[in-house]
C-alpha positions in Angstrom: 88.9 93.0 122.4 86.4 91.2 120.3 86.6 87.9 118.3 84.8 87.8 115.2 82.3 84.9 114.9 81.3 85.9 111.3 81.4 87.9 108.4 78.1 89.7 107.2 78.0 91.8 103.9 76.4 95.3 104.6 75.0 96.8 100.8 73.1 99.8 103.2 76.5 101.4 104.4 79.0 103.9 102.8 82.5 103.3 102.7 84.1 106.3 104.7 87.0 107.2 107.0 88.0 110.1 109.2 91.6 109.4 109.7 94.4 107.2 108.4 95.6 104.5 111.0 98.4 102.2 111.5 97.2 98.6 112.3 99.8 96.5 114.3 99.2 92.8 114.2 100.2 89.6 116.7 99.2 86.2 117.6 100.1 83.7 120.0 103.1 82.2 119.0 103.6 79.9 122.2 102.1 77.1 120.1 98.9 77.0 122.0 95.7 75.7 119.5 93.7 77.5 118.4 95.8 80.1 117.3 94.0 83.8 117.1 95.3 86.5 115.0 95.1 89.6 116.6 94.8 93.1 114.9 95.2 96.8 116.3 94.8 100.0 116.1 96.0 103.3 117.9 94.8 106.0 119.1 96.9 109.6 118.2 98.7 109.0 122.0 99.9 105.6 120.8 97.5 103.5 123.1 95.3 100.7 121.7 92.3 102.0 119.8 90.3 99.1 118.8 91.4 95.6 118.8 90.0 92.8 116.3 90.9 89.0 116.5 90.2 86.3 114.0 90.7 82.2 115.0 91.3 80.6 111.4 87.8 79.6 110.3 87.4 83.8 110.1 90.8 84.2 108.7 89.5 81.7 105.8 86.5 84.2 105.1 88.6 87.1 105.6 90.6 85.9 103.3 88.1 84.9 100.3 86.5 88.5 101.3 89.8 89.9 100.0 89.9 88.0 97.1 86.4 89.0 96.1 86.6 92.5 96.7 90.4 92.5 95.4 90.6 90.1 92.1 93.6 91.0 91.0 95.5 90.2 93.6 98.3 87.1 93.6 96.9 84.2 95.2 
């Protein structure tokens, strides 16, 4: 598991992929602060691949990230 502490824009990489994934999602819905949104993905025998989680000053970038590299999309 790893919890993003920030967001850095890389212009010396490629945008690539080998295989198409499914990405499941969670968070803690116990009500405990802070909440962390937790993202997945699996490997071909169904277990956890890599695991990404984002407390909600990430999810903020994340989010105007999206919106940058997506504009047309509804806000």
């Amino acid at each position: 598991m790893a919890l993003i502490t920030a967001f850095r824009f890389r212009n010396d990489r490629t945008v690539h992929f080998r295989t198409q994934v499914e990405c499941g999602w969670t968070y803690d819905r116990s009500g405990n602060e802070p909440r962390i949104l937790q993202l997945e993905t699996y490997a071909s025998d169904g277990t956890t691949s890599q695991v990404l989680q984002l407390d909600k000053s990430r999810a903020e970038d994340l989010l105007a990230i999206i919106r940058e590299v997506f504009p047309d999309l509804v806000r």
